[in-house]
N, C-alpha and C positions, 0 to 999 in steps of 0.2 A: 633523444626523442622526447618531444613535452608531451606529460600526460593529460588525456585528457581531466576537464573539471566535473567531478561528478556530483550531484544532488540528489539529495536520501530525504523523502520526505517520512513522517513516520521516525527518525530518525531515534527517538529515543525507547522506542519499542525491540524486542528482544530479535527480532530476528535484523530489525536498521540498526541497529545498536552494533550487534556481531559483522552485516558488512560494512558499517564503518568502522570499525576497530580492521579490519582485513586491509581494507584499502586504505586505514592509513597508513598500516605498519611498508604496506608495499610502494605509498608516497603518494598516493593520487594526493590531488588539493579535492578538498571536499568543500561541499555546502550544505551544513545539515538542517533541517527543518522538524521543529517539533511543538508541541499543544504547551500541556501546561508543565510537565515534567521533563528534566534534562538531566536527573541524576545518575544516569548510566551512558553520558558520553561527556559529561562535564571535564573528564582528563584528558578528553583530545585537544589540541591546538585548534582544529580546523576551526572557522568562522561557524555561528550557528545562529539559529532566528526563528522567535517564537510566533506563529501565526494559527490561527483558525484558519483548517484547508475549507471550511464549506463556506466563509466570506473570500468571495472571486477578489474586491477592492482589494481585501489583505493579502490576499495571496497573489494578487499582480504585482503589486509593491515588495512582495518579498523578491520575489525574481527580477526585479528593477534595482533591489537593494545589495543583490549577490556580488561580490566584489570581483568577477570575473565571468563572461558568458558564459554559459551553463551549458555543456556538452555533451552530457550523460544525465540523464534523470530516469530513477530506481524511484517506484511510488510503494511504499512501505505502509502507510497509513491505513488501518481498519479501526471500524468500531464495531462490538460487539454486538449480538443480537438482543441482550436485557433479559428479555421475558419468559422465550426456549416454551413458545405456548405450539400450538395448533392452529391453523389458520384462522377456522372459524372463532377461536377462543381470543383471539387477539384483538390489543385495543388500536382502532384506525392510526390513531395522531400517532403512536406509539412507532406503529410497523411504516410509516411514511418516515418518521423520524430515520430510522434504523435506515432504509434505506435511502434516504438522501444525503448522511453522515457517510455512508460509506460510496455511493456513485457519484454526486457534485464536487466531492474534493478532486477526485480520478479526473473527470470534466476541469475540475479547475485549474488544476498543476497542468495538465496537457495546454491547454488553450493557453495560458501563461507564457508555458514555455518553447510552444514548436515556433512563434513569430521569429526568434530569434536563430533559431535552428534551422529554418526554411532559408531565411535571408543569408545564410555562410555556409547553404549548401551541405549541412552536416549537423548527426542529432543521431542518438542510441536512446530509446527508452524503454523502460519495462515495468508494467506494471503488475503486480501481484492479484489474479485471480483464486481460481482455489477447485480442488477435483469435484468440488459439489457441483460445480455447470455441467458438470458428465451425469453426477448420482442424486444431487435434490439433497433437502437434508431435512427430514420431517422436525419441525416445530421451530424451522429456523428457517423458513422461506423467506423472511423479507431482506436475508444478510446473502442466502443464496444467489436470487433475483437481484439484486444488486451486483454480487460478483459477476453470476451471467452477463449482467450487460454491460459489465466493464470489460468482459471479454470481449464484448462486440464492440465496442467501441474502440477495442485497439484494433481489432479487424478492418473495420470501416476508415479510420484515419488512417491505417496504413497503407492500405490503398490508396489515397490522396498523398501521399506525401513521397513514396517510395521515389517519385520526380525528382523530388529536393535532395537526393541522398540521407531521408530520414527514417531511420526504421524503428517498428515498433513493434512489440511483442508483448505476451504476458507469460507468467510463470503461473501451475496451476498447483500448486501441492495439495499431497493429503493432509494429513496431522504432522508438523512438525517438533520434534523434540524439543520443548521449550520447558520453564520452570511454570508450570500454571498457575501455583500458589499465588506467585509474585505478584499475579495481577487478577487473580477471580477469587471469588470466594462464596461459601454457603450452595445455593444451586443452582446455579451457572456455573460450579467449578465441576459439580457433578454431573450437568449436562456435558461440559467438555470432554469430563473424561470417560463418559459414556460413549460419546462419538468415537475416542478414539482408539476402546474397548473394541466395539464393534467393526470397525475397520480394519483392525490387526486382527482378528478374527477371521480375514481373507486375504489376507497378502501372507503369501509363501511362506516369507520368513519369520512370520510373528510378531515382527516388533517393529 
């Protein structure tokens, strides 16, 4: 059986990082897609390619440049919220910023990639939402509002497409066990881990 081809955007972030090391040990061909750092999948073999997800041009060309139709696309990509203010305390350019880094890339990988998906009849996609579409997440509204409507937007394009044999879905996590050092610092590391203080502070098990 050929495996399908999969593509990991976000690709060198900790949690793209851990399923492409999964799927490659298990042999999928991959296509990973990452910003300005590759230093945590530079040991895979699979093909990879540095774009800017919020330029559509780049990011159409990257999927034009994939060395094999892209059959699976996992959207990994987030950018962080920066500031961790209050609504009203926040600066405009700032919180448009935050949220168009993280909902235009979503918008952009998808429109990229379902032309291709639709035309052979065949396409898995999943993008990465987050449990705050459920609970809010005070001082971090414009990273929330962004994943909210990345959720609807795989809602609404999956509807449109489910025709094609293309489905789409998001995954919504809470806090996932990740190293946070690696990549925050100062306090944004300590907003992170406040949130995720507060949220094991109601789940059963603790932790």
């Amino acid at each position: 059986m050929t495996l399908p081809t999969i593509c990991i955007t976000g690709a060198n972030s900790q949690i793209g990082s851990f399923l492409a090391e999964g799927y490659a040990a298990i042999g999928y061909p991959l296509y990973l897609l990452y910003h300005n750092r590759s230093d945590r999948i530079e040991h895979l073999s699979q093909p990879r390619h540095s774009v800017d997800l919020r330029d559509y041009c780049a990011v159409e060309t990257a999927f034009e440049n994939s060395p094999v139709p892209i059959d699976v696309l996992i959207h990994c990509a987030a950018v962080r919220s920066h500031d961790s203010k209050a609504l009203h305390k926040t600066d405009p350019l700032l919180y448009r910023e935050i949220f168009d880094s993280n909902f235009y890339p979503a918008y952009h990988v998808l429109r990229a990639a379902l032309p291709s998906m639709t035309a052979k009849g065949f396409g898995r996609v999943v993008l990465f939402a987050s449990d705050i579409t459920r609970s809010g997440l005070a001082n971090g509204s414009a990273y929330a509002a962004a994943k909210a409507a990345i959720a609807n937007l795989a809602k609404s394009s999956s509807l449109e497409l489910i025709k094609h044999n293309v489905l789409i879905n998001c995954v919504s996590p809470g806090p996932v066990d990740t190293n946070l050092e690696e990549d925050y610092d100062g306090a944004y590391l300590d907003f992170r881990k406040g949130i995720s203080r507060a949220i094991f502070r109601i789940v059963p098990l603790k932790h």
